[in-house]
Backbone as CSV, one residue per row, in Angstrom:
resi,resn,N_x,N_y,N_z,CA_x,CA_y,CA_z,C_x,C_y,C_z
1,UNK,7.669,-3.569,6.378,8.894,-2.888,6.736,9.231,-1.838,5.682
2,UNK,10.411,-0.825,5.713,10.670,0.020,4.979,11.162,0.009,3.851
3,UNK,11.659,-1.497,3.812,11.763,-1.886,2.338,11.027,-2.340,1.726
4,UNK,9.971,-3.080,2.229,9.001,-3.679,1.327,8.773,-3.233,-0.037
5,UNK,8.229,-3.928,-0.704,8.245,-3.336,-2.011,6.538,-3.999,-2.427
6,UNK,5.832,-3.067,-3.304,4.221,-3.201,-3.564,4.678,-4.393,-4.490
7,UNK,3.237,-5.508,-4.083,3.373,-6.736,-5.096,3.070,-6.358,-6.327
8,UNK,3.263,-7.011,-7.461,2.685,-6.361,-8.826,1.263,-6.816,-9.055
9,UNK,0.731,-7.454,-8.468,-0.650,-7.658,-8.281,-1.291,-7.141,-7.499
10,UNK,-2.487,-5.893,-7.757,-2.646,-4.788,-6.763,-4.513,-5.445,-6.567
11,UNK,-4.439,-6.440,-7.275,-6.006,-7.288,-6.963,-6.228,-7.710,-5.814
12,UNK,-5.027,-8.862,-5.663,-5.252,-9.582,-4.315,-3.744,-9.565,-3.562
13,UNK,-3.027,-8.336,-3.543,-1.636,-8.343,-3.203,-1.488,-9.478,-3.102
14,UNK,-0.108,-9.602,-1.830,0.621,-10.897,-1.262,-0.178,-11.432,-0.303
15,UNK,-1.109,-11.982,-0.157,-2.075,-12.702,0.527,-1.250,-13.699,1.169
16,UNK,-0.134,-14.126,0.806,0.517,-15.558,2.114,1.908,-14.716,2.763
17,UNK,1.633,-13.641,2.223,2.972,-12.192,2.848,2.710,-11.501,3.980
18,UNK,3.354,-11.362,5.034,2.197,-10.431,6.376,3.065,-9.062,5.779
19,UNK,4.128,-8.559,4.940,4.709,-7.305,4.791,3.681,-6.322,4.361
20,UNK,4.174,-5.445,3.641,3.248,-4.197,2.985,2.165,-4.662,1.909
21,UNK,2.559,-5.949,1.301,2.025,-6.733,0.908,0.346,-6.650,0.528
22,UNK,0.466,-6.550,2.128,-1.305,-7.015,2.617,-1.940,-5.957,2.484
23,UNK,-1.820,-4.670,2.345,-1.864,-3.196,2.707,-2.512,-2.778,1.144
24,UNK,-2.044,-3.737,0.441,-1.816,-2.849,-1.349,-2.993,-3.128,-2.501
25,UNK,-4.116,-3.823,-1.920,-5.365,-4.157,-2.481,-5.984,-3.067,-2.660
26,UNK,-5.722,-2.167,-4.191,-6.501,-0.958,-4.603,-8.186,-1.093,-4.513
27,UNK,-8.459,-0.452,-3.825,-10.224,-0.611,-4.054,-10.849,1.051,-4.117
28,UNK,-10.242,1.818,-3.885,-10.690,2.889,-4.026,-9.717,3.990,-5.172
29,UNK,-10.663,5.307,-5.796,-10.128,5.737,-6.832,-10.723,4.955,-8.118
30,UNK,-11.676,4.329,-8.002,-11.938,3.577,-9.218,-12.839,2.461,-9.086
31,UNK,-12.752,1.847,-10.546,-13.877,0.518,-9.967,-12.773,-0.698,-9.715
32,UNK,-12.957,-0.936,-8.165,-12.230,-2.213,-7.523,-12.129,-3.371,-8.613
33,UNK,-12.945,-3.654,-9.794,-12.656,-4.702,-10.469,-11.344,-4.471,-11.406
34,UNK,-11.247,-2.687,-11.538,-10.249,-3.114,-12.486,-8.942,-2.500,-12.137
35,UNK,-8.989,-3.143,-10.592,-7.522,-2.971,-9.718,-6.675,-3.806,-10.711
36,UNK,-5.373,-3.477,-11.048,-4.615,-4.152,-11.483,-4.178,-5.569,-11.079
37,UNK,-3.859,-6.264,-12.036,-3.136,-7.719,-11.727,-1.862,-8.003,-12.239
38,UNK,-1.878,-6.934,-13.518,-0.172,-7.456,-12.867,0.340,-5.422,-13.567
39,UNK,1.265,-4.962,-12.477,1.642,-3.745,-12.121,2.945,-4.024,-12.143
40,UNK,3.841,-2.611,-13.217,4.375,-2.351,-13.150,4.869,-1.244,-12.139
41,UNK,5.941,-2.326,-10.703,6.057,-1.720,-9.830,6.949,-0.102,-9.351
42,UNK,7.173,-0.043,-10.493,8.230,1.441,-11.027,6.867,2.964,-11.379
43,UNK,6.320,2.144,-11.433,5.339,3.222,-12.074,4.448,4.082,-10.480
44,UNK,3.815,4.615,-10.291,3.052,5.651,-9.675,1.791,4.277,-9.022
45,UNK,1.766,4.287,-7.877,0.395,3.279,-7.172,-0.598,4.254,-7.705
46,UNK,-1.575,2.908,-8.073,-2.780,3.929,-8.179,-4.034,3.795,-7.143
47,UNK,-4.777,4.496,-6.728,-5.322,4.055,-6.103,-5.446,4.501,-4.437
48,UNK,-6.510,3.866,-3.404,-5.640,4.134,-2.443,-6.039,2.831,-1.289
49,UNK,-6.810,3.050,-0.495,-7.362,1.967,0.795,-7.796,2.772,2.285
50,UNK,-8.931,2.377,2.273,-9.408,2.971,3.858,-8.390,2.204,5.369
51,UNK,-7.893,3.212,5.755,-7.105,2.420,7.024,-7.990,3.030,8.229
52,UNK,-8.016,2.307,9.660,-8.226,2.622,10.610,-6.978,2.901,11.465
53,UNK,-6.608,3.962,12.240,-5.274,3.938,12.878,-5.596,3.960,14.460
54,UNK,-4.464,3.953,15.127,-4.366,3.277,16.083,-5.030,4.685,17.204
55,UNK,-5.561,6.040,16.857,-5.812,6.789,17.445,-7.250,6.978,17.339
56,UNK,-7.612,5.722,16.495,-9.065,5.918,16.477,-9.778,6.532,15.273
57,UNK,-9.162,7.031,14.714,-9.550,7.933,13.280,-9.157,6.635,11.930
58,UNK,-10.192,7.099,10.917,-9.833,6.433,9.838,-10.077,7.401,8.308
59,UNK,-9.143,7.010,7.670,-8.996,8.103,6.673,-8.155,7.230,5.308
60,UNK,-8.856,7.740,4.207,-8.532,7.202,2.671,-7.027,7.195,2.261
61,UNK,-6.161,6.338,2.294,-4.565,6.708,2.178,-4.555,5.985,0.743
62,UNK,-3.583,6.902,0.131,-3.028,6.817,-1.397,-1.971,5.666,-0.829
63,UNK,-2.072,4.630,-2.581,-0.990,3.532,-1.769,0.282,4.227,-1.867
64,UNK,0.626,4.969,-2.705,1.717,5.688,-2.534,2.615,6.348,-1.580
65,UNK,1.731,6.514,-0.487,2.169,6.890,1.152,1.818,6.340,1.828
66,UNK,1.698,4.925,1.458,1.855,3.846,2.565,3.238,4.085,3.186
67,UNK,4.171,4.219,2.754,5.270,4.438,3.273,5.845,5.561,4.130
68,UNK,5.015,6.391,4.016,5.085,7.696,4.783,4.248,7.597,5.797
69,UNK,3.579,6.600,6.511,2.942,6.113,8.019,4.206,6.054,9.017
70,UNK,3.881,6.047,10.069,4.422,5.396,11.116,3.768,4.137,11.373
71,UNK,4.245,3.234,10.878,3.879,1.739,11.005,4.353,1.274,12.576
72,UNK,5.628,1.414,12.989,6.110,1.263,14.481,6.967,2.406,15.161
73,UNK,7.459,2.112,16.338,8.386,3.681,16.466,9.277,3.465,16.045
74,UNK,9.669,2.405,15.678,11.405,2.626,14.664,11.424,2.878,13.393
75,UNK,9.983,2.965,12.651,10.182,3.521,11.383,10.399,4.843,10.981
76,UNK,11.588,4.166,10.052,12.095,4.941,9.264,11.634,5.398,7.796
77,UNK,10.892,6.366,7.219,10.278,6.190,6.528,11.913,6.387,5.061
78,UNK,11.375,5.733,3.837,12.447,5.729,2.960,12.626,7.046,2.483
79,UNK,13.481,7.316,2.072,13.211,8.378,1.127,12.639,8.277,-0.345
80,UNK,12.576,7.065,-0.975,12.241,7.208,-1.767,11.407,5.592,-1.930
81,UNK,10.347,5.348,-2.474,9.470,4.215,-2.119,10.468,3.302,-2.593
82,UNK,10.004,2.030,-1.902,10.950,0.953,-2.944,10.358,0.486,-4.083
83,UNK,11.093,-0.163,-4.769,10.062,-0.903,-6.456,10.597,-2.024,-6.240
């Protein structure tokens, strides 16, 4: 949802969370081992994740604009990410 907020563990996010949670496992931008484990959530995501979308296309998204998707039609994207 639009509040969600990135777990501070960007290794194995919120794995028992279905929110944005699940979304925030850095593996790209770097070497996947040294995705963070514990993140300061104020700071800049690093990183990003291959998504597939619902039009058939798939493309490298910065976790940082995870929030700038259309996740459903009622999203509202924030103006400013949450921490």
């Amino acid at each position: 949802m639009e509040g969600d907020v990135p777990p501070s563990n960007l290794y194995y996010g919120k794995l028992m969370d279905y929110g944005m949670g699940r979304c925030m496992i850095a593996r790209h931008g770097g070497n996947p081992t040294r995705a963070p484990q514990i993140f300061d959530t104020r700071q800049k995501l690093p990183g990003g994740i291959s998504m597939g979308l619902a039009d058939g296309h798939a493309e490298l998204v910065k976790l940082e604009d995870l929030w700038k998707l259309r996740w459903h039609l009622d999203w509202r994207p924030p103006a400013q990410r949450p921490q």
